[in-house]
C-alpha positions as CSV (number, residue, x, y, z in Angstrom):
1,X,-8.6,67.0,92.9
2,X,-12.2,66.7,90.9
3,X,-13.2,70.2,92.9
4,X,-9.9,72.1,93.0
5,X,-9.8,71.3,88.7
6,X,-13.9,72.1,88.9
7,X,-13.5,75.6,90.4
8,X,-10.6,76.5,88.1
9,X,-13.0,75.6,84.6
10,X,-15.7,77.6,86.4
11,X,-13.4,80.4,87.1
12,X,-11.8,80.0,83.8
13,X,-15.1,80.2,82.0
14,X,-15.9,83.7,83.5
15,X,-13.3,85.1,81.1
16,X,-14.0,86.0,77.8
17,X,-11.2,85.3,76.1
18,X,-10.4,82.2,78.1
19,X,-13.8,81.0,77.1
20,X,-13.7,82.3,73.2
21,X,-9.8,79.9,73.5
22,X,-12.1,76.8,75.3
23,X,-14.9,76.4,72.4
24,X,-12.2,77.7,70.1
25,X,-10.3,74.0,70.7
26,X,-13.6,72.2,71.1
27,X,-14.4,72.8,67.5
28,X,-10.7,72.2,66.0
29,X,-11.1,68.2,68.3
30,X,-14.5,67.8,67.4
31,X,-13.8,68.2,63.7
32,X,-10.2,66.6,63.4
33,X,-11.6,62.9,65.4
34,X,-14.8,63.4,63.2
35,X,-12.7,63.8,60.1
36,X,-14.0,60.3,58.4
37,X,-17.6,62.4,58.5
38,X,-17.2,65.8,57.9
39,X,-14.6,65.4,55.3
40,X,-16.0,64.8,51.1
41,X,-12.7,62.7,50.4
42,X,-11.1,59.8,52.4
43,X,-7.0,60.4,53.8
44,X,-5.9,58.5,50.3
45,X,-7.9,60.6,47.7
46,X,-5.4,61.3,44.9
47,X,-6.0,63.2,41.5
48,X,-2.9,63.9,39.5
49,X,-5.1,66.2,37.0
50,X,-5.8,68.7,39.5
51,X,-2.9,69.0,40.9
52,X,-2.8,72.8,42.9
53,X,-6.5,73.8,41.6
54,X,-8.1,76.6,43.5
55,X,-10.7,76.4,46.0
56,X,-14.0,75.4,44.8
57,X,-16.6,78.3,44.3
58,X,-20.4,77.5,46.1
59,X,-22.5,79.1,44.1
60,X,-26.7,80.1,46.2
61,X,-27.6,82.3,43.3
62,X,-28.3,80.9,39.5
63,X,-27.8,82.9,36.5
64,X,-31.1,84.8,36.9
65,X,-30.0,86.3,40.0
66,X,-32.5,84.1,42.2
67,X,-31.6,81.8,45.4
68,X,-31.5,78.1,44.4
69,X,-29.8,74.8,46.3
70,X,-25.9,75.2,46.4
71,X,-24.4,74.1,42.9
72,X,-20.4,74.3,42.0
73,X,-18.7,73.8,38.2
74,X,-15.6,71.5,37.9
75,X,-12.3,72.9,36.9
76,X,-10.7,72.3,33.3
77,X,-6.8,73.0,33.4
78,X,-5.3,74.1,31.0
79,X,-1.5,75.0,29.7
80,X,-0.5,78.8,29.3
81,X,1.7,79.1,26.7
82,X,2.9,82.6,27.2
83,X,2.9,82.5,30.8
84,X,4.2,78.2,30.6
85,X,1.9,78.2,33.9
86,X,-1.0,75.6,34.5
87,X,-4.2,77.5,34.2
88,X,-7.8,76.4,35.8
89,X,-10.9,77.7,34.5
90,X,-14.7,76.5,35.3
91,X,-16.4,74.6,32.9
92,X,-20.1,76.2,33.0
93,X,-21.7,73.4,30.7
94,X,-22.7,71.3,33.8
95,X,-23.8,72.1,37.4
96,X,-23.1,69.9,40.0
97,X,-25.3,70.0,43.2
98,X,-23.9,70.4,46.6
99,X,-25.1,67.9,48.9
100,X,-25.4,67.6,52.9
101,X,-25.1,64.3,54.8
102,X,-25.1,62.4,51.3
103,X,-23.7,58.9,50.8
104,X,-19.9,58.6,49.9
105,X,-16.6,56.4,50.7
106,X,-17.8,53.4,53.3
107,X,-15.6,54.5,57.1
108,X,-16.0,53.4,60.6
109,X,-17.1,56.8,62.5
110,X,-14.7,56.9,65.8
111,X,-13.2,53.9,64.2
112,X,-16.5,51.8,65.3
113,X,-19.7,52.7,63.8
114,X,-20.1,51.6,60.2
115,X,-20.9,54.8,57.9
116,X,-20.7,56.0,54.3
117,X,-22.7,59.3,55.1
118,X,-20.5,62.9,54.9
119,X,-21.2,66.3,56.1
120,X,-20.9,67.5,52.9
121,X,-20.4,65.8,49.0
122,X,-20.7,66.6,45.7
123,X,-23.2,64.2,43.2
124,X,-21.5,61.9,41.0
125,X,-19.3,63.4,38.6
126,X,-18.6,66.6,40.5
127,X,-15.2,67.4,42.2
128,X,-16.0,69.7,45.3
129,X,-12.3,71.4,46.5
130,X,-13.5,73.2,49.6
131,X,-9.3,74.8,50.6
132,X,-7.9,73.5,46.9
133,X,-5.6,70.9,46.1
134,X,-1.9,70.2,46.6
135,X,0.8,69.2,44.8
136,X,-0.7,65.5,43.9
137,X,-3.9,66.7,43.3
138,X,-5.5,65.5,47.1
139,X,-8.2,67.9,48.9
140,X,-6.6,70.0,51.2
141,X,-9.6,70.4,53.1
142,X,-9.7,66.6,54.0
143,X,-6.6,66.3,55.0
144,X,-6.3,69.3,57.4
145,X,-8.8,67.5,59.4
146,X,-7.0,64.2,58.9
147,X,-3.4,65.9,59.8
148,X,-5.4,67.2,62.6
149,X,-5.4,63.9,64.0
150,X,-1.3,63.7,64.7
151,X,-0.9,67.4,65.4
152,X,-3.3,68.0,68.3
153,X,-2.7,64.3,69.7
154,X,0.7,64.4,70.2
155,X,0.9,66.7,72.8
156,X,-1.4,64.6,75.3
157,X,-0.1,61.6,74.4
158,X,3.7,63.1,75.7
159,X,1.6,64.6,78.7
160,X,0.7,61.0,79.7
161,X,3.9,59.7,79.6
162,X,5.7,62.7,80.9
163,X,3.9,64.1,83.6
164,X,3.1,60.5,85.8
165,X,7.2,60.3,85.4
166,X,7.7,63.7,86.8
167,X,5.0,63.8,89.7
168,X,6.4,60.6,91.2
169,X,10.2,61.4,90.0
170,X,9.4,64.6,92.0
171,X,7.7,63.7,94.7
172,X,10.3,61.1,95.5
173,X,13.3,63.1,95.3
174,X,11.8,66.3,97.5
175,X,10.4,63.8,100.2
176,X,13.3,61.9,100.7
177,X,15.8,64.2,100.5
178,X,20.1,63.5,101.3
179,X,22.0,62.1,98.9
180,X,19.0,60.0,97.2
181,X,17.6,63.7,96.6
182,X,21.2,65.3,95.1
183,X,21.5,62.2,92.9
184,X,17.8,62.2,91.5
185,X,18.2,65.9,90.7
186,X,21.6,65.6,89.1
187,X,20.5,63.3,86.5
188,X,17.3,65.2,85.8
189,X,19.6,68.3,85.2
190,X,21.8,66.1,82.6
191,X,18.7,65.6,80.8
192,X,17.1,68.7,81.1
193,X,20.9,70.0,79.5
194,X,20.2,68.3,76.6
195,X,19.2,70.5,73.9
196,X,15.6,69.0,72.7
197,X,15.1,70.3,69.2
198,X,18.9,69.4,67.9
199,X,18.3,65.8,69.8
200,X,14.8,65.4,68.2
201,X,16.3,66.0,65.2
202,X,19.3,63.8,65.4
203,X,16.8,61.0,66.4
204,X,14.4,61.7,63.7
205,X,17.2,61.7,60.9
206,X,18.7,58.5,61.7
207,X,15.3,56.3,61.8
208,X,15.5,53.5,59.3
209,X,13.3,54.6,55.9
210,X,11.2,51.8,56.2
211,X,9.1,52.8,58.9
212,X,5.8,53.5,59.2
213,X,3.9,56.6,60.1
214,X,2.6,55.0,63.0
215,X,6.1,54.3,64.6
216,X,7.3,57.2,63.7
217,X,4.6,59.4,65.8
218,X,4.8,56.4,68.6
219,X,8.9,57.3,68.6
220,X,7.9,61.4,68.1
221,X,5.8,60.4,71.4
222,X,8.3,59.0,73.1
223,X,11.1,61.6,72.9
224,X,9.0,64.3,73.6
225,X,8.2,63.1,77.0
226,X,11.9,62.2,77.3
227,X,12.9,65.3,77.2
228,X,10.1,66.8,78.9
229,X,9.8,65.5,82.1
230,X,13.0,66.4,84.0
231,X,12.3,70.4,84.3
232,X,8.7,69.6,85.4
233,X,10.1,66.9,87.9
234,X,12.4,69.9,89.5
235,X,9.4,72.2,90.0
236,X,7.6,69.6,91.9
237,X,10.6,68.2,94.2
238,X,10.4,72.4,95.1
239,X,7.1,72.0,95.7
240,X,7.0,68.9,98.1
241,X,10.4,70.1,99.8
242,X,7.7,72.8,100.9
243,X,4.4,70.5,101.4
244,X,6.4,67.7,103.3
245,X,6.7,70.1,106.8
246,X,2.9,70.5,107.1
247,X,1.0,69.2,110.0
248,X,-1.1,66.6,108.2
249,X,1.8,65.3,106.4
250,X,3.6,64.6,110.1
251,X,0.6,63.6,111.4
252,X,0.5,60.6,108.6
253,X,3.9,60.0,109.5
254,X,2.6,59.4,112.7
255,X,0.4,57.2,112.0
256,X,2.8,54.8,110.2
257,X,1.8,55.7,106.8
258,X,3.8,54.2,104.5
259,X,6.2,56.9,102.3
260,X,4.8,56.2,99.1
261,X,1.2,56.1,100.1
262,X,2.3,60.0,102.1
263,X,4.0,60.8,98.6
264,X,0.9,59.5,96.6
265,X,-1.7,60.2,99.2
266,X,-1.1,63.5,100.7
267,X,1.8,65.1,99.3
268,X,1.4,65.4,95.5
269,X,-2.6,65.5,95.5
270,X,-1.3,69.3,96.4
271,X,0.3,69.7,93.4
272,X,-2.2,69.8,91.3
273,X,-3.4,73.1,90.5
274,X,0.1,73.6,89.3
275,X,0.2,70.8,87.2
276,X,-2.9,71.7,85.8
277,X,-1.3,75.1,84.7
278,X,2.0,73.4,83.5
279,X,-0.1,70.8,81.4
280,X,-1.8,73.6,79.6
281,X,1.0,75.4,78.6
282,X,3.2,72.5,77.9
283,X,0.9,71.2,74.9
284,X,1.4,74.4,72.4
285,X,5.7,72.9,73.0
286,X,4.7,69.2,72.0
287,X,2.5,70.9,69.0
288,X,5.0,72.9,68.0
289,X,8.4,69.8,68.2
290,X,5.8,68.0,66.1
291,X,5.0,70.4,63.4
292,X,8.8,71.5,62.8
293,X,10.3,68.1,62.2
294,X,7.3,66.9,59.9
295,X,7.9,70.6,58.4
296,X,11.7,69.8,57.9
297,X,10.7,66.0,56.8
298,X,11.8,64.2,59.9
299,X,8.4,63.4,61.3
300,X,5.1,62.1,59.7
301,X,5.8,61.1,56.2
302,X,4.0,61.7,53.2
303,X,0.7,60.5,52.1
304,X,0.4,60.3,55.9
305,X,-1.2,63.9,56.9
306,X,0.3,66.4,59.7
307,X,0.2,69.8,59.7
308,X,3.8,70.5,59.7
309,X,4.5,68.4,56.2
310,X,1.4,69.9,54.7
311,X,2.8,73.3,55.3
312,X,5.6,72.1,54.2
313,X,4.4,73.1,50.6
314,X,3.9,76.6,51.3
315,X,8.1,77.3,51.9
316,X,8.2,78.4,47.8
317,X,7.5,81.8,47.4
318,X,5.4,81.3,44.3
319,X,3.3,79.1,46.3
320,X,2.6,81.7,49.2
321,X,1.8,84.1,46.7
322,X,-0.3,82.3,44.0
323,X,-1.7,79.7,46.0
324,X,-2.4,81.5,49.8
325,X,-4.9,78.3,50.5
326,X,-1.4,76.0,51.3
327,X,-0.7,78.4,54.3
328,X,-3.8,76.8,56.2
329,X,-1.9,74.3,58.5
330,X,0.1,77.2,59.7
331,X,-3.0,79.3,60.5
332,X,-4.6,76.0,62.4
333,X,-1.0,75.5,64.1
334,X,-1.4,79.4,65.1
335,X,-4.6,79.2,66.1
336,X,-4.4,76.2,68.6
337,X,-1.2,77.3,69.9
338,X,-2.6,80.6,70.9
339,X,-5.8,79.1,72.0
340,X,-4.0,76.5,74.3
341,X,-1.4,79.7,75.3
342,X,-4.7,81.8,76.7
343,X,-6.3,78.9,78.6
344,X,-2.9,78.0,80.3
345,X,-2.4,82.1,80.9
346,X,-6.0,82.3,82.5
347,X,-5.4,79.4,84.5
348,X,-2.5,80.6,86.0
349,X,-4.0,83.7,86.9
350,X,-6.9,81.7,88.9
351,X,-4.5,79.6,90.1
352,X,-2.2,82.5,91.5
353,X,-4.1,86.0,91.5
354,X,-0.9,87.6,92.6
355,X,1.1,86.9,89.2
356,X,-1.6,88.4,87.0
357,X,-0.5,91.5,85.3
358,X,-2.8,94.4,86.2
């Protein structure tokens, strides 16, 4: 398995766009599980007085038109009477250095290592709104990379629990075959008939209020690899209906191999450049079933960050229009999704030369 997985990267690798998609997603996880570091504010940073202020301005050059060290201004709002819209304007009485790998809030880097240093800060008194502010006045910037967290998890999370399901589920029903094989299959179809979205969102809406974030995403988990493991399972039953006639599988029969070590020994290990392929492709789903129900309010809840509430905000018009820097989350989601989309594309292509489109 480590070779057949090795030459497909290596292969992978040798396109461009495949490649551009690979470093593409390494950035996006570096940043989102280093969010504690890179981040100015911590996941709970509220300031109700600038609520929806623009993007900070980084200013290299001073007044005289000369380089210096990066500065900013803070924001004063203010009321517009004609217009009866909040204003922002920058207050140029006081500059307010910007500061690499300064101190700030105390964290636990990876959740281990003590820390207070950040990638980037403001000195005391400054305010430094790198993507703006939202509705309750938190950095958006901070919490994309926090949200980050939940949205590009959940898809490997479900991929653990549903794949190991489907392989043996699979595996099983294609090796044995008869009756244990037409029963196997038509329960996996009764679950592959239910309609995932609509069910999510059944599920979702009738959770108790009380709960937590946590068990929310643990549940989010949990169905998604419900639902997603039956139509894999049926691929892979094809699959070993095909594998099980091969010489080496009979000769292990005739050793007196046990069936589940020629399932788990000989039969699925073959398996795997496909499941490689449908693992790819299957996270942009998971990303996707996340993002809409926190974007419809039946996922992660607020102050808890996920992309799909956090784009949530950007559904007004006057939002979209006056403040673009809400419609960030959807440009991440878009971005990953098209980045996972090309790898998995590529992939099948090395996998199977003969479906690429010439």
């Amino acid at each position: 398995m480590n070779y057949v997985s090795e030459g497909i990267f290596k292969q992978m690798m040798r396109d461009k766009f495949a490649a551009s998609a690979f470093w593409v997603l390494v950035a996006l996880y570096l940043a989102v599980f280093s969010a504690t570091f890179i981040s100015p504010y911590s996941k709970d940073y509220s300031d109700r007085q600038s609520a929806y202020a623009p993007p900070s301005k980084i200013y290299v050059v001073n007044e005289n038109g000369k380089m210096c060290k990066p500065y900013t201004y803070n924001y004063v709002r203010s009321f517009d009477e004609n217009t009866f819209k909040i204003k922002y304007s920058e207050d140029r009485s006081k500059k307010f250095a910007v500061k690499y790998f300064a101190k700030g809030y105390k964290y636990k880097l990876f959740g281990i290592i003590p820390c207070d240093r950040h990638f980037i800060n403001v000195e005391n008194g400054g305010k430094l709104y790198l993507l703006g502010t939202d509705i309750n006045g938190r950095d958006n910037f901070s919490r994309l990379l926090f949200g980050g967290q939940i949205s590009l998890t959940v898809g490997f999370l479900a991929l653990f629990i549903c794949f190991p399901i489907g392989l043996l589920y699979g595996g099983i029903s294609g090796y044995f075959g008869g009756k244990t094989d037409f029963l196997m299959m038509r329960f996996a179809e009764a679950v592959m008939s239910i309609p995932s979205f609509y069910l999510l969102i059944i599920l979702a809406s009738i959770l108790p209020a009380g709960m937590t974030s946590v068990q929310r995403f643990a549940l989010i988990v949990a169905i998604l690899a419900f639902i997603g493991w039956a139509g894999f399972a049926r691929v892979i039953r094809g699959m070993v209906l095909s594998i099980k006639k091969q010489e080496y599988v009979s000769a292990a029969v005739a050793s007196g191999a046990s069936k589940m070590r020629i399932i788990l020994k000989h039969i699925l290990p073959q398996t795997m450049s496909y499941v490689i392929v449908a693992m790819t492709l299957s996270i942009p789903s998971y990303i996707l079933s996340e993002s809409g129900l926190s974007f419809l309010g039946l996922g992660i809840q607020q102050p808890d960050a996920s992309w799909g509430n956090m784009l949530k905000e950007a559904q007004e018009f006057v939002n979209i229009t006056s403040r673009p820097w809400l419609l960030m989350p959807g440009c991440l989601i878009f971005v990953a999704v098209l980045a996972f989309n090309v790898i998995g594309d590529t992939i099948r292509d090395v996998v199977d030369p003969k479906s690429k489109v010439r």
